[in-house]
PyMOL Python script that loads the backbone (N, CA, C, O; Angstrom):
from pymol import cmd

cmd.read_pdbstr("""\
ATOM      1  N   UNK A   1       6.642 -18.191 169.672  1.00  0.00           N
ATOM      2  CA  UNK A   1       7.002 -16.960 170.366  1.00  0.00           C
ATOM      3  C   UNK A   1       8.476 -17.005 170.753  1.00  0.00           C
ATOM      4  O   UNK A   1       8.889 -18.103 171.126  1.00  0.00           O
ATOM      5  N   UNK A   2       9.389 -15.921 170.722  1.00  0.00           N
ATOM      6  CA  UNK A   2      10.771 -16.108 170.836  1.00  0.00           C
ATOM      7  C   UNK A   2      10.561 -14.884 172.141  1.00  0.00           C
ATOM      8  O   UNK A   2       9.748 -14.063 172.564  1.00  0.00           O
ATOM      9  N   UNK A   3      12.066 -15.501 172.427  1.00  0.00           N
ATOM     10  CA  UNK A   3      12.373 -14.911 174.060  1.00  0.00           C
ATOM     11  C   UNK A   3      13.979 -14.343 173.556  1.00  0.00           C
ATOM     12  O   UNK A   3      14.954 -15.091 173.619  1.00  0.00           O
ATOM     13  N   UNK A   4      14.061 -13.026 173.094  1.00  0.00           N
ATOM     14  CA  UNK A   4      15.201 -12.662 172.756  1.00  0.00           C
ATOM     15  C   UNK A   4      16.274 -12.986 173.977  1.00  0.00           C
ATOM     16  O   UNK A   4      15.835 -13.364 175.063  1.00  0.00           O
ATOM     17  N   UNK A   5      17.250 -12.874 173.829  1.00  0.00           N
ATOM     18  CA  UNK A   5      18.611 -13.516 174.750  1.00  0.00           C
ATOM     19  C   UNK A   5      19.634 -12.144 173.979  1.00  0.00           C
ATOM     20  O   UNK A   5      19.670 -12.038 172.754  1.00  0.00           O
ATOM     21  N   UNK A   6      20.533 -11.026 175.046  1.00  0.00           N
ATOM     22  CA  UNK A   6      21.101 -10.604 174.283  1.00  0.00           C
ATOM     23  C   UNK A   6      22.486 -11.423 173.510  1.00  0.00           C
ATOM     24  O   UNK A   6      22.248 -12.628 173.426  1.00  0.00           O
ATOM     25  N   UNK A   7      23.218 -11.221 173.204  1.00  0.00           N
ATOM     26  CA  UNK A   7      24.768 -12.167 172.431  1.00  0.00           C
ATOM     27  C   UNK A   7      25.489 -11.596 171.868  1.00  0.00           C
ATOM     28  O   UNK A   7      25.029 -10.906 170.958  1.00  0.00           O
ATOM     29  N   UNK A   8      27.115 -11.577 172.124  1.00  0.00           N
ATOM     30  CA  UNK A   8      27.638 -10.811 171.213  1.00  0.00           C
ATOM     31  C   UNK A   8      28.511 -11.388 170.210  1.00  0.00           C
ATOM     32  O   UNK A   8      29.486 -11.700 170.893  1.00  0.00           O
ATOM     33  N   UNK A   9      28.720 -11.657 169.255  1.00  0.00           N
ATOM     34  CA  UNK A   9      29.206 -12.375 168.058  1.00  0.00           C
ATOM     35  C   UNK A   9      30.651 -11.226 167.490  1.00  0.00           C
ATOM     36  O   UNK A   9      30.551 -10.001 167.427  1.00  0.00           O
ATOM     37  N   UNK A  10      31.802 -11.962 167.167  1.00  0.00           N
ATOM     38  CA  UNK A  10      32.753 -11.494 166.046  1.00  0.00           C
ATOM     39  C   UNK A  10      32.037 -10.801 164.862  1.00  0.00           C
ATOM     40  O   UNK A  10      30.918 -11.064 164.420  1.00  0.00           O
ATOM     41  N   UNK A  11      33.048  -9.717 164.375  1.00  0.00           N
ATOM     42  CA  UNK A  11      33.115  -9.184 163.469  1.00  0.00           C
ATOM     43  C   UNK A  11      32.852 -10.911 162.118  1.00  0.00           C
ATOM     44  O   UNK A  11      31.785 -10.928 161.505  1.00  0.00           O
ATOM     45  N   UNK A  12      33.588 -11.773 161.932  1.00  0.00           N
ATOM     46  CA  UNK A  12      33.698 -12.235 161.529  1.00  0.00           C
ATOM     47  C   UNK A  12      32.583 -13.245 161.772  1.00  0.00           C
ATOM     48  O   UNK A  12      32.610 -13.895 160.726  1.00  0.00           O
ATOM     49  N   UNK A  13      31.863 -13.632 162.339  1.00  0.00           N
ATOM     50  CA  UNK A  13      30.985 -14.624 162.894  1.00  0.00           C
ATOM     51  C   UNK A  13      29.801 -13.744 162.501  1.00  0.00           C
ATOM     52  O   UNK A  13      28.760 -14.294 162.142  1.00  0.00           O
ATOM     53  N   UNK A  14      29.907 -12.189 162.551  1.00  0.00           N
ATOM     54  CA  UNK A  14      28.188 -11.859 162.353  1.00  0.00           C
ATOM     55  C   UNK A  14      28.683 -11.559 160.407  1.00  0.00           C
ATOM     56  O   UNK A  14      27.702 -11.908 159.751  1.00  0.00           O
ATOM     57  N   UNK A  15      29.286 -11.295 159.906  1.00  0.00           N
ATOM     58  CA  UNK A  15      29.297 -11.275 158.322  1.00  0.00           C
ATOM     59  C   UNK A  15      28.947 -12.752 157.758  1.00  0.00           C
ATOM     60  O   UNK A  15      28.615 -12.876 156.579  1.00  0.00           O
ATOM     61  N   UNK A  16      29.023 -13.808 158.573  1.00  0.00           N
ATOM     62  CA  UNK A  16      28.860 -15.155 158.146  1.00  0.00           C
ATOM     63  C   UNK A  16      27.398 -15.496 158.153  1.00  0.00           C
ATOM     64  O   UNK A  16      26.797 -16.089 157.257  1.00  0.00           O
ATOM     65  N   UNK A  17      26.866 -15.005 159.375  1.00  0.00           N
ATOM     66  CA  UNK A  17      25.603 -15.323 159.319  1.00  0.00           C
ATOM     67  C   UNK A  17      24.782 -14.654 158.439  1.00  0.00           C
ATOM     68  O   UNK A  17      23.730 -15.164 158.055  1.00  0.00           O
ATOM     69  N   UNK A  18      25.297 -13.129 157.935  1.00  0.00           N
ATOM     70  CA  UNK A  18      24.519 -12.021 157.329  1.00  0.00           C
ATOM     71  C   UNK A  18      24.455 -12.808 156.083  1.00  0.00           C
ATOM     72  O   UNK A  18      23.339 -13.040 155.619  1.00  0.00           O
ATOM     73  N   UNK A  19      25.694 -13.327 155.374  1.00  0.00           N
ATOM     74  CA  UNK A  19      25.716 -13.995 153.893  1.00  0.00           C
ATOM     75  C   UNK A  19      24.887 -15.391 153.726  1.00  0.00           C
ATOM     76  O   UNK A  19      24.468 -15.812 152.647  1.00  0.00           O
ATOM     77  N   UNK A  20      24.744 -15.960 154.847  1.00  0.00           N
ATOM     78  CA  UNK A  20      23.623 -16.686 154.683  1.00  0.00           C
ATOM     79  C   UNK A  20      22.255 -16.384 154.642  1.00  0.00           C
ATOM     80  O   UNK A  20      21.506 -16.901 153.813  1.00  0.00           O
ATOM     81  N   UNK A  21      21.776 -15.341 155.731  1.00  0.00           N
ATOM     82  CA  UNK A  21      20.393 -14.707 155.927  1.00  0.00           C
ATOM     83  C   UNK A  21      19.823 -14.616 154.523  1.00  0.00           C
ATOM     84  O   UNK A  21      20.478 -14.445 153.495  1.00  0.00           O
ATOM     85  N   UNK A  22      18.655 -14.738 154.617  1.00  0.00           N
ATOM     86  CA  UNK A  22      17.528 -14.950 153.293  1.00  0.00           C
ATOM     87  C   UNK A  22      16.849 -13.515 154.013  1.00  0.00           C
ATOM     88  O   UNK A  22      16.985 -13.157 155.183  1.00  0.00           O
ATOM     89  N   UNK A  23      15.927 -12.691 152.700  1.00  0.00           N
ATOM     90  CA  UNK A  23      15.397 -11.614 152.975  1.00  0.00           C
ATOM     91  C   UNK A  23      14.392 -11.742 154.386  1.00  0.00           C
ATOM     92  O   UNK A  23      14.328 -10.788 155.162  1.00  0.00           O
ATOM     93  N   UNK A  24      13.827 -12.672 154.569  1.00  0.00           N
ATOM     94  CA  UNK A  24      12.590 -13.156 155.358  1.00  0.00           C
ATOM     95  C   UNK A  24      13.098 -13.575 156.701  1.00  0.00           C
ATOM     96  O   UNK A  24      12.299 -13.620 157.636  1.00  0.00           O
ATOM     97  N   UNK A  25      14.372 -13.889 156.884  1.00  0.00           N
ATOM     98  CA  UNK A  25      14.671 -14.752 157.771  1.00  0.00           C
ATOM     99  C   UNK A  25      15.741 -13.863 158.986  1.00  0.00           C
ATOM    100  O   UNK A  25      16.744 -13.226 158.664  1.00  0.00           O
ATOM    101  N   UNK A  26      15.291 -14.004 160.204  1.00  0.00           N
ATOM    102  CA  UNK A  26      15.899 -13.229 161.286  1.00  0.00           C
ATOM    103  C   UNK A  26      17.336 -14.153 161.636  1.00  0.00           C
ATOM    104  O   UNK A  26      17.673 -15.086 160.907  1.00  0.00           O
ATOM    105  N   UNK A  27      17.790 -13.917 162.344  1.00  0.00           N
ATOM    106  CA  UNK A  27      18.660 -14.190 162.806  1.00  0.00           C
ATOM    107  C   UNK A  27      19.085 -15.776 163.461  1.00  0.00           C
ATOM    108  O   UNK A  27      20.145 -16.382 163.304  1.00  0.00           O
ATOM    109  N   UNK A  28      18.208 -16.078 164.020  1.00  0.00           N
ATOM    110  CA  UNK A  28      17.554 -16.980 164.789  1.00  0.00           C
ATOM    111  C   UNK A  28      17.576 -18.250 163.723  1.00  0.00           C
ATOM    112  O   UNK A  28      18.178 -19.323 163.684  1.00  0.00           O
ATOM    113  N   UNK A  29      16.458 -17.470 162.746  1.00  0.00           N
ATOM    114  CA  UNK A  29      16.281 -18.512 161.857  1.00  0.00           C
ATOM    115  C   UNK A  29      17.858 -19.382 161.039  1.00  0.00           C
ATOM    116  O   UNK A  29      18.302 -20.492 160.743  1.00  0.00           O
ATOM    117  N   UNK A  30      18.083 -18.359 161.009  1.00  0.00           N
ATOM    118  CA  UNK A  30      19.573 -18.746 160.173  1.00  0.00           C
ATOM    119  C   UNK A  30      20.827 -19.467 161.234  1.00  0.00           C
ATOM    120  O   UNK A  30      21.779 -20.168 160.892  1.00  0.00           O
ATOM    121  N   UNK A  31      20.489 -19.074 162.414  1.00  0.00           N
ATOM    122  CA  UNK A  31      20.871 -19.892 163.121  1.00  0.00           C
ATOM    123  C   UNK A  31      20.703 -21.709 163.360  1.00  0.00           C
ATOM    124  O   UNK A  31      21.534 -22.605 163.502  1.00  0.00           O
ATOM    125  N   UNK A  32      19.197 -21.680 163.318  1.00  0.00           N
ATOM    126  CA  UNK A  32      18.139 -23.000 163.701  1.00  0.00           C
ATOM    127  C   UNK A  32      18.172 -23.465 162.611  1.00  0.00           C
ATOM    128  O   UNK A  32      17.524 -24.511 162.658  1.00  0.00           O
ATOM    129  N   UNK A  33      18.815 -23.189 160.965  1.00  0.00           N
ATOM    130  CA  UNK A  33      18.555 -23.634 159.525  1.00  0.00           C
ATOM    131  C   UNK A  33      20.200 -24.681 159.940  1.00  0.00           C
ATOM    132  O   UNK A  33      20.300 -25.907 159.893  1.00  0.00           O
ATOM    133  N   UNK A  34      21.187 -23.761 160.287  1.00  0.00           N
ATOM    134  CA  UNK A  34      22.775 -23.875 159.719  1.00  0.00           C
ATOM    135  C   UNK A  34      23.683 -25.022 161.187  1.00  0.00           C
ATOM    136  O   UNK A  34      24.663 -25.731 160.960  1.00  0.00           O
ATOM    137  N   UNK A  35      23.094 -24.904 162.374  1.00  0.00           N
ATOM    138  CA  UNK A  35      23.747 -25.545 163.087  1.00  0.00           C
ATOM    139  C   UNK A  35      22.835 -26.421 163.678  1.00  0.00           C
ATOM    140  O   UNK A  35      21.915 -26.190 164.463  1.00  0.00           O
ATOM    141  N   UNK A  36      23.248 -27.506 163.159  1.00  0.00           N
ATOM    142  CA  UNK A  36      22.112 -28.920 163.876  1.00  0.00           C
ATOM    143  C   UNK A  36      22.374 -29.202 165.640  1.00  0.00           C
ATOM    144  O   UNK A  36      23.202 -29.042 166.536  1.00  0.00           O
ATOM    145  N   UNK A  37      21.332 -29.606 165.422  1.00  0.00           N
ATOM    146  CA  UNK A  37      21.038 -30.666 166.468  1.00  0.00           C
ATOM    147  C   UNK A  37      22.068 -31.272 167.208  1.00  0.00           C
ATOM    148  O   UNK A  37      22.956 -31.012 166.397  1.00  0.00           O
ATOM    149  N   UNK A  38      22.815 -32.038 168.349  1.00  0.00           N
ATOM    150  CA  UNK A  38      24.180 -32.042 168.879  1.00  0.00           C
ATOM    151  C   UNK A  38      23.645 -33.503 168.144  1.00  0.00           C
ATOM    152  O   UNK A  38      22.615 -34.083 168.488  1.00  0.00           O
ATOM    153  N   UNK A  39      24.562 -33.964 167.064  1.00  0.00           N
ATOM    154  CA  UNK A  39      24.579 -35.653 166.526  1.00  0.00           C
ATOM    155  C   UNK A  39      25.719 -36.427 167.843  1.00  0.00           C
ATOM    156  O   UNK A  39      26.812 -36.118 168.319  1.00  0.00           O
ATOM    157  N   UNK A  40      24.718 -37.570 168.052  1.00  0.00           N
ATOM    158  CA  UNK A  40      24.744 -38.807 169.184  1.00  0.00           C
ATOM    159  C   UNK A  40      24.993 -39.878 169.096  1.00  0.00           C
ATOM    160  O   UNK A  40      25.676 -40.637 169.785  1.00  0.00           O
ATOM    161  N   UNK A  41      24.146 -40.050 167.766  1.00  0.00           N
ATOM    162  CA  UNK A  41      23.926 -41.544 167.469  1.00  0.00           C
ATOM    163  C   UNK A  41      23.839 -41.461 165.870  1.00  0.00           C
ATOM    164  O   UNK A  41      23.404 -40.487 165.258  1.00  0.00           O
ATOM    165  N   UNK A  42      24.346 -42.691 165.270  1.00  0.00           N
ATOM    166  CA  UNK A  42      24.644 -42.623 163.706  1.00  0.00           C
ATOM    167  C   UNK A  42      22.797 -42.473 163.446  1.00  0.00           C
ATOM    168  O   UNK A  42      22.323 -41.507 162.849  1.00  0.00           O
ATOM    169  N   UNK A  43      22.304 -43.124 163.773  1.00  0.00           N
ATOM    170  CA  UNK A  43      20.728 -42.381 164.000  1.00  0.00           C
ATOM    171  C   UNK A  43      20.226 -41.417 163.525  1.00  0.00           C
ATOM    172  O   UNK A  43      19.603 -41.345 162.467  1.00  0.00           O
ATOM    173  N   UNK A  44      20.593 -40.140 164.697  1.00  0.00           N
ATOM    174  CA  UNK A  44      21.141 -38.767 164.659  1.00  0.00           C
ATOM    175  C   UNK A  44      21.302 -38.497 163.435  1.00  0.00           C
ATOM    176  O   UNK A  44      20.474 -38.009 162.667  1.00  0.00           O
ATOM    177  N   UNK A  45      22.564 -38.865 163.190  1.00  0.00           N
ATOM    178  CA  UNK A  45      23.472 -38.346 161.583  1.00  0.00           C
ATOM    179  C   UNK A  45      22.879 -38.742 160.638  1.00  0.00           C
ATOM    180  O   UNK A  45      23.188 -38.103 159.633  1.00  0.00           O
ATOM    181  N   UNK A  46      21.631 -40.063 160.336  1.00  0.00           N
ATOM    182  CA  UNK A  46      21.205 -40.356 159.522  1.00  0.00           C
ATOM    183  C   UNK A  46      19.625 -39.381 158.936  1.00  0.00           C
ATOM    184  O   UNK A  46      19.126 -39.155 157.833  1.00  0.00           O
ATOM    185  N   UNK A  47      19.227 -38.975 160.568  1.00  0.00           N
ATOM    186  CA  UNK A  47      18.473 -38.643 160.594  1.00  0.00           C
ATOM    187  C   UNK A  47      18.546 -36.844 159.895  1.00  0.00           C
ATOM    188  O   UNK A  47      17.750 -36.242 159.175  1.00  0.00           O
ATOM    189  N   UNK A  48      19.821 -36.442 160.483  1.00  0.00           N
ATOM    190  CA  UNK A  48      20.465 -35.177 159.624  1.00  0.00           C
ATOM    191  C   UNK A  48      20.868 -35.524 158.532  1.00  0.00           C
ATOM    192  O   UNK A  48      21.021 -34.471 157.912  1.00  0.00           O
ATOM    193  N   UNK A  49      21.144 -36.367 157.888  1.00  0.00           N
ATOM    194  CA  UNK A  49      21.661 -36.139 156.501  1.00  0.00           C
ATOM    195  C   UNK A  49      20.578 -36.016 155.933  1.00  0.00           C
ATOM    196  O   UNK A  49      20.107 -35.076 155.293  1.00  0.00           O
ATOM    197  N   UNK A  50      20.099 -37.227 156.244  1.00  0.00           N
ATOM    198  CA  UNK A  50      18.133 -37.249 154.967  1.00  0.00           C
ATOM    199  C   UNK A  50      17.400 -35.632 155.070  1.00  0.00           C
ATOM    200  O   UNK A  50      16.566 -35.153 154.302  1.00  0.00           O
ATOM    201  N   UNK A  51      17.803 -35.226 155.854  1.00  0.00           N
ATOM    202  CA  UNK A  51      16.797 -33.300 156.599  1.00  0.00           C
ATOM    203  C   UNK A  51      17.811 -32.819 155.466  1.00  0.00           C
ATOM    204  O   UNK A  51      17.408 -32.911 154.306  1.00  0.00           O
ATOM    205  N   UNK A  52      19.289 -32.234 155.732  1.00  0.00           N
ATOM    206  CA  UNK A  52      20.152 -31.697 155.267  1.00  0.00           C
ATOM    207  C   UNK A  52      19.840 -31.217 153.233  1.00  0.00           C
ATOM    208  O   UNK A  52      20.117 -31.955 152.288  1.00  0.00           O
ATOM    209  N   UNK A  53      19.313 -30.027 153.164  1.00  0.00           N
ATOM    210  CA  UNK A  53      19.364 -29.547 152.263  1.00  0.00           C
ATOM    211  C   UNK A  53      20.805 -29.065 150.964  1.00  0.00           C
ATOM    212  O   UNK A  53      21.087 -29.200 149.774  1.00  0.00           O
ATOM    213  N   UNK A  54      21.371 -28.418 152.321  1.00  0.00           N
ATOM    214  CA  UNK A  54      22.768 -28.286 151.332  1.00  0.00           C
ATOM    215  C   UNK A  54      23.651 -28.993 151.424  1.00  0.00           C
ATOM    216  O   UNK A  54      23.573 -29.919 152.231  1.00  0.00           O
ATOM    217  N   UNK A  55      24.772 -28.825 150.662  1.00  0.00           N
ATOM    218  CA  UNK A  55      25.661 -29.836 149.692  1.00  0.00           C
ATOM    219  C   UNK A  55      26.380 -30.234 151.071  1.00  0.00           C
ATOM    220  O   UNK A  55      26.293 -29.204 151.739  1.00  0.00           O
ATOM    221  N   UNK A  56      26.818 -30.870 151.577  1.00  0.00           N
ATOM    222  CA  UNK A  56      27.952 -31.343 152.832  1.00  0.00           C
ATOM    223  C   UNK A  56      29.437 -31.021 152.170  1.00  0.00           C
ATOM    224  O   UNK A  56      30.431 -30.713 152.826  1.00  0.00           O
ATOM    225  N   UNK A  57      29.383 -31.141 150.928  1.00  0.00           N
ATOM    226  CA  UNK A  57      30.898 -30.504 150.551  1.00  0.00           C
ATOM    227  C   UNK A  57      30.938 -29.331 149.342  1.00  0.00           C
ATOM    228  O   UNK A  57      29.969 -29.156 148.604  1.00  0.00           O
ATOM    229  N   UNK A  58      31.683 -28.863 149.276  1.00  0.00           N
ATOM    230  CA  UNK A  58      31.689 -27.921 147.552  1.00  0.00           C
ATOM    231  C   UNK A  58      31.518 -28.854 146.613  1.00  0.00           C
ATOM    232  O   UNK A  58      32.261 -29.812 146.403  1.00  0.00           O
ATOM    233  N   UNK A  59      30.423 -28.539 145.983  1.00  0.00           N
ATOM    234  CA  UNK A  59      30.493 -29.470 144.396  1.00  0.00           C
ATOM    235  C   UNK A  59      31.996 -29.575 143.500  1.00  0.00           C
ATOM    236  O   UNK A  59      32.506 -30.580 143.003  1.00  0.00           O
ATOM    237  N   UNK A  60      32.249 -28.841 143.499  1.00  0.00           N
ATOM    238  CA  UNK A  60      33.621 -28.542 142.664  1.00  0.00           C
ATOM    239  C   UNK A  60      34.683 -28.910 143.021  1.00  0.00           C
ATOM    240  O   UNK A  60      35.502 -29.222 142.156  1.00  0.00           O
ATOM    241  N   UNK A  61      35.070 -29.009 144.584  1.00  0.00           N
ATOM    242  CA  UNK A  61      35.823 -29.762 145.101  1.00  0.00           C
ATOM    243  C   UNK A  61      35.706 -31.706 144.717  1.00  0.00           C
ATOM    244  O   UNK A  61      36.557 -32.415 144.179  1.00  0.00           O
ATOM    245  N   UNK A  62      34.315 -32.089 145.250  1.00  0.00           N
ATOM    246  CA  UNK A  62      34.002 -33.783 144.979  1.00  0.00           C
ATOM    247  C   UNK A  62      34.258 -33.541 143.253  1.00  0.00           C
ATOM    248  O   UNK A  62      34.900 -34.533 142.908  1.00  0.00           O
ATOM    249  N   UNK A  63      34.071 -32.812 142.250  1.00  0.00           N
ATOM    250  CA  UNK A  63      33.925 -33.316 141.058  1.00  0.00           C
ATOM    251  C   UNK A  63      35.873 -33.345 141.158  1.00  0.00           C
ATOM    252  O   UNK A  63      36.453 -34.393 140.874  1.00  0.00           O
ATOM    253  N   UNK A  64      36.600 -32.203 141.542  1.00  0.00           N
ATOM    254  CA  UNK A  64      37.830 -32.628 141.147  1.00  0.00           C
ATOM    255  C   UNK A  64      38.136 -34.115 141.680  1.00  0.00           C
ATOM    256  O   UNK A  64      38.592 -35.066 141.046  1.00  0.00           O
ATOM    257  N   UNK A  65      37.732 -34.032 143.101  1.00  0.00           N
ATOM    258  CA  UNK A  65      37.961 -35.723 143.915  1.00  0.00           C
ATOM    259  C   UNK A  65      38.088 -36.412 142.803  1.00  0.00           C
ATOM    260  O   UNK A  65      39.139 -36.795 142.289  1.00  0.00           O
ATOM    261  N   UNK A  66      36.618 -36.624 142.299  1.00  0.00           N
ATOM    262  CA  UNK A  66      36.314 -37.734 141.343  1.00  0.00           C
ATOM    263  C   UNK A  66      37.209 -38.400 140.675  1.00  0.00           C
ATOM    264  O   UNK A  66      37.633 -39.552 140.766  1.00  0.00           O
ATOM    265  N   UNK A  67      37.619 -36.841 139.462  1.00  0.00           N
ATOM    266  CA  UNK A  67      38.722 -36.468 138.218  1.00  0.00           C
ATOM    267  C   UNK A  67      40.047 -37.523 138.690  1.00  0.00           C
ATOM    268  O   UNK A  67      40.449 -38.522 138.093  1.00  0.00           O
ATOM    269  N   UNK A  68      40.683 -36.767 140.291  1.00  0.00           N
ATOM    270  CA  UNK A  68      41.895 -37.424 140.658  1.00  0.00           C
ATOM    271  C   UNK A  68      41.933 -38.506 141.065  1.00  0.00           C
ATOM    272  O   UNK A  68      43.101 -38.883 141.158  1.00  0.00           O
ATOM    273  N   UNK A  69      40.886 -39.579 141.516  1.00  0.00           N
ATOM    274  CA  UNK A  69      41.099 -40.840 141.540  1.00  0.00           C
ATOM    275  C   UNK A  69      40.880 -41.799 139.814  1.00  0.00           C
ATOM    276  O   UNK A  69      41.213 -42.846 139.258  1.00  0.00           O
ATOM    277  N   UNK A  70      40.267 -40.816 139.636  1.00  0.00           N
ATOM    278  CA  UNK A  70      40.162 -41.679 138.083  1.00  0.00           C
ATOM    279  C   UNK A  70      40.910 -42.021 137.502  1.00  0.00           C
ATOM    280  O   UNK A  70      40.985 -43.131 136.974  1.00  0.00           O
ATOM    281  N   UNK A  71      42.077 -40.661 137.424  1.00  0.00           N
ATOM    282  CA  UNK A  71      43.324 -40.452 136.778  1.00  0.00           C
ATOM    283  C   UNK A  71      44.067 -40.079 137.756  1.00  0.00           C
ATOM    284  O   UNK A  71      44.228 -38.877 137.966  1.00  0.00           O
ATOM    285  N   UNK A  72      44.685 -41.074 138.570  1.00  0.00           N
ATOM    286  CA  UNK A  72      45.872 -40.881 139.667  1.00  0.00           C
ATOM    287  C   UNK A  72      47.066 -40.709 138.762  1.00  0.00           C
ATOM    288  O   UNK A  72      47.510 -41.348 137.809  1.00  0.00           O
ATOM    289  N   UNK A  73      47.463 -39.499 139.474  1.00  0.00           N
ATOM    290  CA  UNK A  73      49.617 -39.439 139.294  1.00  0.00           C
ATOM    291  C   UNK A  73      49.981 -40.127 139.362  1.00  0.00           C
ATOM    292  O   UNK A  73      49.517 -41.014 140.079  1.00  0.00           O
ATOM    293  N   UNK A  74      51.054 -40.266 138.700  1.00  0.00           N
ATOM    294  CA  UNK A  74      52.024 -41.834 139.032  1.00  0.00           C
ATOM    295  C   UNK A  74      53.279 -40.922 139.150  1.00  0.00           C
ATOM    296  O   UNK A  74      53.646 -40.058 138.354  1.00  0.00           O
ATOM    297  N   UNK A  75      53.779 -41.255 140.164  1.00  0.00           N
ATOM    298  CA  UNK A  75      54.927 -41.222 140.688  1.00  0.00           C
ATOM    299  C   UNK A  75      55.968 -41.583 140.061  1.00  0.00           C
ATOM    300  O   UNK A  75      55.946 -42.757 139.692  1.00  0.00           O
ATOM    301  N   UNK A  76      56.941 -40.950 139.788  1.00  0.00           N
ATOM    302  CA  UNK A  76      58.264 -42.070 138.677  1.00  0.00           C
ATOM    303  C   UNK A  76      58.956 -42.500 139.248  1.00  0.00           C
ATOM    304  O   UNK A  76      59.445 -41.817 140.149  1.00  0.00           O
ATOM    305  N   UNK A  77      59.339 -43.686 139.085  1.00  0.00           N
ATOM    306  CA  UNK A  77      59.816 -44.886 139.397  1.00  0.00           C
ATOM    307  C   UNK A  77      61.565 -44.264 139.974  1.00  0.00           C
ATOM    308  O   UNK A  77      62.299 -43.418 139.465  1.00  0.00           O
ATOM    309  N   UNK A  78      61.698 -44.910 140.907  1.00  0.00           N
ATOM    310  CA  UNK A  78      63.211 -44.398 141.910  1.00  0.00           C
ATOM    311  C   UNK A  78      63.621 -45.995 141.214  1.00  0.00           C
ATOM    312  O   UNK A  78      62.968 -47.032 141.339  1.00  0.00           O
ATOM    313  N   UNK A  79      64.986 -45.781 140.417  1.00  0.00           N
ATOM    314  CA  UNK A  79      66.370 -46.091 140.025  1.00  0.00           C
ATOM    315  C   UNK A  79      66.534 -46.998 140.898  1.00  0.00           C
ATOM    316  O   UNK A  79      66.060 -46.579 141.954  1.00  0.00           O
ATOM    317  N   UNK A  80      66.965 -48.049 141.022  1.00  0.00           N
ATOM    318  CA  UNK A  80      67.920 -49.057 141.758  1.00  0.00           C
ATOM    319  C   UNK A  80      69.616 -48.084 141.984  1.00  0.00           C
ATOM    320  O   UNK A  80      70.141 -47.487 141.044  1.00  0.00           O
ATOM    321  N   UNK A  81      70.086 -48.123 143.100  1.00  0.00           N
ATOM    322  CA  UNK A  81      71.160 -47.493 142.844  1.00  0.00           C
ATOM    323  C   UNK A  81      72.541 -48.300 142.889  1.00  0.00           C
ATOM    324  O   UNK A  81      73.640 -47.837 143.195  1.00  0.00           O
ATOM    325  N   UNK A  82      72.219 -49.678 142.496  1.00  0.00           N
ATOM    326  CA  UNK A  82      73.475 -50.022 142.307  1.00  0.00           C
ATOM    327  C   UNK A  82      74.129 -50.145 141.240  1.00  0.00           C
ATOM    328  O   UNK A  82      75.313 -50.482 141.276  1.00  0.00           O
TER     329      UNK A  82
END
""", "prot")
cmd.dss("prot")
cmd.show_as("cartoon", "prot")
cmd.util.cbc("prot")
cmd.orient("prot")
């Protein structure tokens, strides 16, 4: 049973939650899905990661990660200047 609370949210803060919302899912829900639990103890965090459904980072971001340590820049070499 829920005990509505009124709240007033940003322009920007309620389009965030809307793009997450699933057809089924109120407000609340998308709330109680997206912002955990206050983490305390690595415990905690362990205990949220193993729960944690979505990605913790952009896929596409870690695959470039990957790419750029594989194949680090090299810097060119600075001249002796004497």
């Amino acid at each position: 049973m829920y005990m509505s609370k009124p709240m007033q949210v940003s322009d920007a803060a309620y389009a965030v939650l809307s793009a997450q919302k699933g057809p089924d899912e109120s407000f609340s829900d998308v709330i109680l899905r997206c912002v955990p639990e206050p983490i305390e103890t690595f415990g905690d965090l362990l205990v949220y990661l193993r729960a944690s459904k979505e990605p913790l980072m952009d896929p596409q971001f870690l695959k470039d990660l990957r790419n750029r340590k594989r194949h680090p820049k090299r810097s060119p070499r600075k001249r002796n200047a004497h």
